[in-house]
C-alpha positions in Angstrom: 120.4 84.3 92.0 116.6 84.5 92.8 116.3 80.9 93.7 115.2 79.5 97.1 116.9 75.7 98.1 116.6 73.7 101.4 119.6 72.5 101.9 120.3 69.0 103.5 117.5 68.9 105.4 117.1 65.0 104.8 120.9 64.8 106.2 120.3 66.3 109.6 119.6 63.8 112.7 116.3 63.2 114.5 117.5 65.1 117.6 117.5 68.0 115.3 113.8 67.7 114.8 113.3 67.8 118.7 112.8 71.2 121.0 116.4 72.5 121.7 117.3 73.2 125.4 118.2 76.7 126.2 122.1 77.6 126.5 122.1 79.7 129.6 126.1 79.4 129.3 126.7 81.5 125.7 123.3 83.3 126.9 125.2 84.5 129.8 128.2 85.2 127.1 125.8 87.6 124.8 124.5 89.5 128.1 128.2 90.2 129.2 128.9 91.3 125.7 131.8 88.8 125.5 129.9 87.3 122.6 128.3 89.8 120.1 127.3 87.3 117.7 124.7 84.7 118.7 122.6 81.6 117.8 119.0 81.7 118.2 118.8 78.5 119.5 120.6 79.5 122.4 117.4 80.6 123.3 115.5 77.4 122.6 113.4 75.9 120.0 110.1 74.5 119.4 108.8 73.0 116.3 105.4 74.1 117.2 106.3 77.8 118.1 109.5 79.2 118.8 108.3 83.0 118.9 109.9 83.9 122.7 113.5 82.2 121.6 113.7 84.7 118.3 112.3 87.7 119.6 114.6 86.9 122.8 117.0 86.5 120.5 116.4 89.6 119.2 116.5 91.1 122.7 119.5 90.4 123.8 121.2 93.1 122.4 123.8 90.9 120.1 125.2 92.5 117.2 124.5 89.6 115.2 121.8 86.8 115.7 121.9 84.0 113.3 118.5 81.8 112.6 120.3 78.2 112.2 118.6 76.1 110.2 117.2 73.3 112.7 115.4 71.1 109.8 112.0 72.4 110.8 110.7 76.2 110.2 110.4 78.3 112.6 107.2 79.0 113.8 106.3 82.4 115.2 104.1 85.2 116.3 104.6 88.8 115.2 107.9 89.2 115.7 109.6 92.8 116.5 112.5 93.8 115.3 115.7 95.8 117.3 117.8 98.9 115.9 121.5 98.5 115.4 121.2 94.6 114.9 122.2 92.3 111.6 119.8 89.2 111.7 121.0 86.6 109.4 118.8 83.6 108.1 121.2 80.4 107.7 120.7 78.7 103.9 117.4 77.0 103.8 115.4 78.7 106.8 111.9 79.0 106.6 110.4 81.5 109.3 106.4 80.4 109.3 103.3 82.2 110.5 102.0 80.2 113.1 98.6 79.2 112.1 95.4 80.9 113.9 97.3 83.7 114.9 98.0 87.0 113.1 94.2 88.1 114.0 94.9 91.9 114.2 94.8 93.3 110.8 98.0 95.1 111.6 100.0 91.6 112.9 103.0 91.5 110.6 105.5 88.7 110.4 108.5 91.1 111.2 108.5 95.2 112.2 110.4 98.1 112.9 109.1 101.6 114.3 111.4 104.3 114.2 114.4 102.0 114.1 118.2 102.4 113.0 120.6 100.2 111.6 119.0 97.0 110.7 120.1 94.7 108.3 118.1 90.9 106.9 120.0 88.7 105.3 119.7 85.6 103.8 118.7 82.9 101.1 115.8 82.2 103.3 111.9 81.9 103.8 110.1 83.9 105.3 106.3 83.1 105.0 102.6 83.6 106.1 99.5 82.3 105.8 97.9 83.9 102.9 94.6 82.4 102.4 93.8 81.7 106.2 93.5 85.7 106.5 90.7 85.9 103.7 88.1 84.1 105.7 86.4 83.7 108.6 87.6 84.2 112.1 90.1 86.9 110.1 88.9 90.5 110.1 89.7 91.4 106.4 93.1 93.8 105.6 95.6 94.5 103.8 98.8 95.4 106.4 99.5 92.0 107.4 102.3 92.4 105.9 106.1 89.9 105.8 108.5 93.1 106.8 107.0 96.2 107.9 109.6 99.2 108.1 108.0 103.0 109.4 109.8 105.6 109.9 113.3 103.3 109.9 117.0 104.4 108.7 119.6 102.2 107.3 118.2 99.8 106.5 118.9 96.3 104.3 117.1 93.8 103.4 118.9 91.2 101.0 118.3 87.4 99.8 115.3 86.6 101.3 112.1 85.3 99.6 108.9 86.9 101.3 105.8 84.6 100.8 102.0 85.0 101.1 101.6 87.6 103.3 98.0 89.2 104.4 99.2 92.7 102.6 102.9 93.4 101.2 106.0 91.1 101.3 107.5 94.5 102.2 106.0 97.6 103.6 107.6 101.4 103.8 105.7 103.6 106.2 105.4 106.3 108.7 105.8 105.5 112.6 105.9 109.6 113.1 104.3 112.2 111.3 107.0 113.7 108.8 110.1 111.1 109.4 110.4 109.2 106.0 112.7 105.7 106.0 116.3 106.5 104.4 118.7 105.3 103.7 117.2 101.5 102.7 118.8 99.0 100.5 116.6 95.8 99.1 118.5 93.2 97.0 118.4 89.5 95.8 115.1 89.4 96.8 111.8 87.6 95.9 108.5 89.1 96.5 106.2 86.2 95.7 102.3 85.8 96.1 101.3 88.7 98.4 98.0 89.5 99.4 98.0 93.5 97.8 101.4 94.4 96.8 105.0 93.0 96.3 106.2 96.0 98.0 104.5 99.7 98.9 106.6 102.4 99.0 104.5 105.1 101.5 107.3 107.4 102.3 111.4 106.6 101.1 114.6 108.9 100.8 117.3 107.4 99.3 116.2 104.1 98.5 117.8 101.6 96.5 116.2 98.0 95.1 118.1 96.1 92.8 118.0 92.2 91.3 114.3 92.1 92.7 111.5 89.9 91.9 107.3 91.1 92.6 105.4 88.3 91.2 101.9 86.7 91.9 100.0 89.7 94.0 96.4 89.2 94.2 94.1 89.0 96.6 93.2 93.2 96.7 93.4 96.1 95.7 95.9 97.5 93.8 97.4 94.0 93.8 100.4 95.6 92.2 104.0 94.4 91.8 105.6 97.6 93.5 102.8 100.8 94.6 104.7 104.2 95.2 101.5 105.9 96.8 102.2 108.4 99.4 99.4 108.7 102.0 99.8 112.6 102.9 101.9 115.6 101.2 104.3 115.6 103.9 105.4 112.0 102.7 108.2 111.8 100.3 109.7 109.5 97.0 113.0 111.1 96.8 116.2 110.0 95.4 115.1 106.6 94.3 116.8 103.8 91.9 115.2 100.6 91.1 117.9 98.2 89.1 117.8 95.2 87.5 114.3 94.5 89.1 111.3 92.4 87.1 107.7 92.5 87.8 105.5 89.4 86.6 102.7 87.6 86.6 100.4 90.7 89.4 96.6 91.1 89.5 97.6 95.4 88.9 100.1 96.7 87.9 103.8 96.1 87.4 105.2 99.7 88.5 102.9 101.5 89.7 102.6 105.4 91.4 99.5 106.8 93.0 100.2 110.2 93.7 97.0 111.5 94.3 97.6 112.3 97.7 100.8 114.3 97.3 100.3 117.9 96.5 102.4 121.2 95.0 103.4 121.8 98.7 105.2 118.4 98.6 109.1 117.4 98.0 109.7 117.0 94.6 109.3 113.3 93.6 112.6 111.8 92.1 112.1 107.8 90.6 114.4 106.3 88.3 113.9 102.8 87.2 117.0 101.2 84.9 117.0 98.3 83.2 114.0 96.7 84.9 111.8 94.1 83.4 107.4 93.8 83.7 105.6 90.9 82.4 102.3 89.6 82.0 100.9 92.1 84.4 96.5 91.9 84.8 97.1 95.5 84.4 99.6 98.2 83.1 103.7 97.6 83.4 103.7 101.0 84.2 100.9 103.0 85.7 101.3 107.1 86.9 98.6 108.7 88.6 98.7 112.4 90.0 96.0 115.2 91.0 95.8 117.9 88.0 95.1 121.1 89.9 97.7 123.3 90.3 97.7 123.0 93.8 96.8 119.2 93.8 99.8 118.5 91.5 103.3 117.0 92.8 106.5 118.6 91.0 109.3 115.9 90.1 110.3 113.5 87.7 109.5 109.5 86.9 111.5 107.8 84.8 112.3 104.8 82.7 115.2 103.5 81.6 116.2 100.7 79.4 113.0 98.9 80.2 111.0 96.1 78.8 107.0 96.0 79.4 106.1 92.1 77.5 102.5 91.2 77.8 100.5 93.4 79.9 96.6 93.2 79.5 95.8 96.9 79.9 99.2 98.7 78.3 103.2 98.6 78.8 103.0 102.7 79.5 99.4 104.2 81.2 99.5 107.7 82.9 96.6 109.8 84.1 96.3 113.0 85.1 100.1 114.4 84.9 99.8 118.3 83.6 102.2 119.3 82.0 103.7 121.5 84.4 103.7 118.8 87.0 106.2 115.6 87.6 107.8 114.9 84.2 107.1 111.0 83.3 109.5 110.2 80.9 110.6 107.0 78.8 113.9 106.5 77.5 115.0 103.2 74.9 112.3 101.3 76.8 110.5 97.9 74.7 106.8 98.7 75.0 104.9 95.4 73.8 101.2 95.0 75.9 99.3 91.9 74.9 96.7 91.9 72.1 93.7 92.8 73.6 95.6 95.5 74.9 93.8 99.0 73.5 97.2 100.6 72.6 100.9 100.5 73.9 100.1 103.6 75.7 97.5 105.3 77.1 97.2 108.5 78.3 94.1 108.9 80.8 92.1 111.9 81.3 89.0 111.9 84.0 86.0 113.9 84.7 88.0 116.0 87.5 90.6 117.2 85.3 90.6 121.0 85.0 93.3 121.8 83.0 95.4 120.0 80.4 97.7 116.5 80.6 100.6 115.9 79.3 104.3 116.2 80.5 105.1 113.1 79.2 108.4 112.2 76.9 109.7 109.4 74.7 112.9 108.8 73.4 113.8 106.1 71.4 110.9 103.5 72.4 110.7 101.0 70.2 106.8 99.5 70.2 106.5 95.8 68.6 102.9 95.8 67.7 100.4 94.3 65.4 99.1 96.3 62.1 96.2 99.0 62.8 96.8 99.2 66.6 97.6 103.2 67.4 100.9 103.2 69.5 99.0 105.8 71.6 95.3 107.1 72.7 94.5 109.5 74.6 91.1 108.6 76.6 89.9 112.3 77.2 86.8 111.4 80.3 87.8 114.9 81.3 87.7 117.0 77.8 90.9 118.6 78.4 93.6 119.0 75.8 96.5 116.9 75.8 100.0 118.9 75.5 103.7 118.3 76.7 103.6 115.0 75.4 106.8 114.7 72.9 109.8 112.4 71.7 110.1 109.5 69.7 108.6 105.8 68.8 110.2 103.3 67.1 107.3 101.5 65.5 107.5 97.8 64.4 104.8 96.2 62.5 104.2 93.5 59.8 107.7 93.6 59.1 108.4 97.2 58.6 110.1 99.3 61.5 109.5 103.5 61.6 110.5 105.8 63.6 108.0 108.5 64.2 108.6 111.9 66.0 105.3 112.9 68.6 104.2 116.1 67.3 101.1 117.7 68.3 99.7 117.0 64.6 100.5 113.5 64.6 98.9 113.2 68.4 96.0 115.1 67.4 95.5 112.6 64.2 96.2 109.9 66.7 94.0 110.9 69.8 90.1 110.6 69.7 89.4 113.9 71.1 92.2 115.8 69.6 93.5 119.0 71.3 97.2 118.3 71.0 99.1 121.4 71.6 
């Protein structure tokens, strides 16, 4: 399902490899609207760079513009992307970033700004240049990023493999102060080897991604498989489903929020994650982050369901900061199994900003695999706040023997270095 094939390429005929003449003829067919589906190549094709026949392409107002599969990638510029348009990559398509371009540090392979009604389909490539951007003549970033959505609606992205981008194989931002994307659907699709994230989530409503691979971020910070980090309180995480999705093999963290920026005046954050997979993460499978003061503080709820954290250097569950009156973090018949070295399954982080106590975090039914002596949970108290709110249930298994132990503040406070479970 997640797998990426050229297809016949050594079948196709030399002419294929050559620059394709333009078809003024169907052209003329897509400008009349006789013809609402149309070929890219109509526009042209050159194996050294075919940006003005795809964004042409693009242009021309066609319903439907299909990316044939010439035998040779397509080479481009930043290409922009048109509302009310279904652009589909044939089997075996590679869409390339044309080398020594991309020099802005916002120059991103495909982009849409305050757009409607856009759909990517696809088992195709679409790939940049990740290590040119790290040196010399490049300007170092972070948003030169595969797909770049702000501020879009109905949207869907599905089949592709995005590749070695200069920031995020996809990117969900604001074009326009307070207008969130909605309404956006990714499937079938492979993040692979991004610069800082799989995919970052700014501002979403109603957002669905499902059968989804974020593997091999690094390059910087958070270098995360998927970041949910809101820049401003008048950005939103609302209404949305992850399914079926795996993180693997990421610098940071699998799934990861940084909430910091949202505050009590902001919508109510609403995450749910079911049946989705983190491995081998440099970091935490899943990491929370919010402010603590009442007014810094986003309301909502983040959870887990069904999930597996395998292998992750840090912890499979790490949140820091939550109160317990802020958004609910909670775990439900999730396998929590961190590596070794890991300092416990779960972590609950405290730092020296924290004013009041953390917490408002639930278990039920985790089972934690984990090697004799090892504490399922610490609490690493930087701030000197009590911990509180944090409740449910572990399924312990270790050396052979499986318990199942209910969270209560004695048991957290015999657990926890500084105590102060309530």
């Amino acid at each position: 399902m997640y797998g990426f094939a050229v297809i016949g390429l050594a079948l196709l005929p030399l002419a294929a490899y050559a620059a394709c003449d333009i078809n003024e003829k169907m052209i003329d067919a897509v400008k009349s609207g006789k013809v609402v589906t149309a070929k890219a190549s109509w526009w042209g094709f050159d194996p050294e760079d075919s940006t003005g026949a795809l964004q042409a392409a693009i242009d021309s107002g066609a319903k439907r513009v299909i990316v044939d599969n010439l035998g040779r990638p397509w080479i481009v510029r930043p290409i922009k992307l048109a509302s009310d348009q279904e652009v589909v990559f044939e089997p075996g398509v590679e869409v390339l970033a044309k080398p020594d371009e991309f020099k802005g540090t916002n120059d991103c392979l495909f982009k849409a700004r305050n757009a409607k009604n856009i759909t990517l389909t696809g088992r195709a490539r679409l790939r940049m240049r990740r290590a040119d951007y790290a040196k010399p003549p490049y300007e170092k970033g972070e948003w030169r990023h595969v797909l770049s959505f702000c501020s879009c609606s109905n949207v869907r992205v599905e089949g592709l493999t995005l590749a070695e981008s200069g920031g995020d194989g996809i990117y969900l931002g604001t074009a326009t102060k307070g207008v969130t994307n909605k309404d956006i659907t990714i499937k079938d699709v492979i993040c692979d080897s991004n610069y800082r994230q799989g995919i970052s989530v700014i501002t979403a409503e109603n957002l669905l991604i499902e059968n989804t691979i974020m593997r091999n971020t690094a390059g910087t910070n958070p270098q995360s498989g998927i970041d949910f980090e809101p820049n401003g309180p008048t950005e939103c995480l609302k209404n949305i489903v992850m399914r079926n999705c795996r993180t693997e093999n990421n610098a940071g963290q699998g799934y990861q929020f940084y909430l910091n920026f949202m505050d009590a005046t902001s919508e109510p954050v609403s995450v749910r994650f079911e049946n989705c997979v983190s491995a081998n993460e440099a970091g935490s499978s899943a990491w929370v982050s919010t402010g603590n003061e009442p007014k810094q503080a986003v309301s909502g709820k983040i959870e887990f369901v069904d999930c597996v954290f395998e292998g992750a250097a840090s912890a499979a569950a790490s949140v820091g900061h939550v109160p317990p009156g802020g958004c609910r973090v909670r775990f439900e018949n999730c396998r929590m199994r961190p590596a070794q070295g890991a300092v416990a399954p779960i972590v609950i982080r405290s730092g020296a900003r924290d004013t009041r106590a953390l917490g408002g975090v639930e278990f039920v039914n985790c089972v934690v695999p984990d090697r004799p002596g090892r504490k399922p949970l610490v609490y690493t108290n930087g701030g000197k706040v009590p911990l509180q709110g944090v409740s449910g249930t572990l399924i312990v298994e270790s050396d052979g023997a499986r318990q199942k132990i209910e969270l209560t503040p004695e048991l957290l406070n015999e657990w926890t270095a500084a105590g102060g479970a309530k």
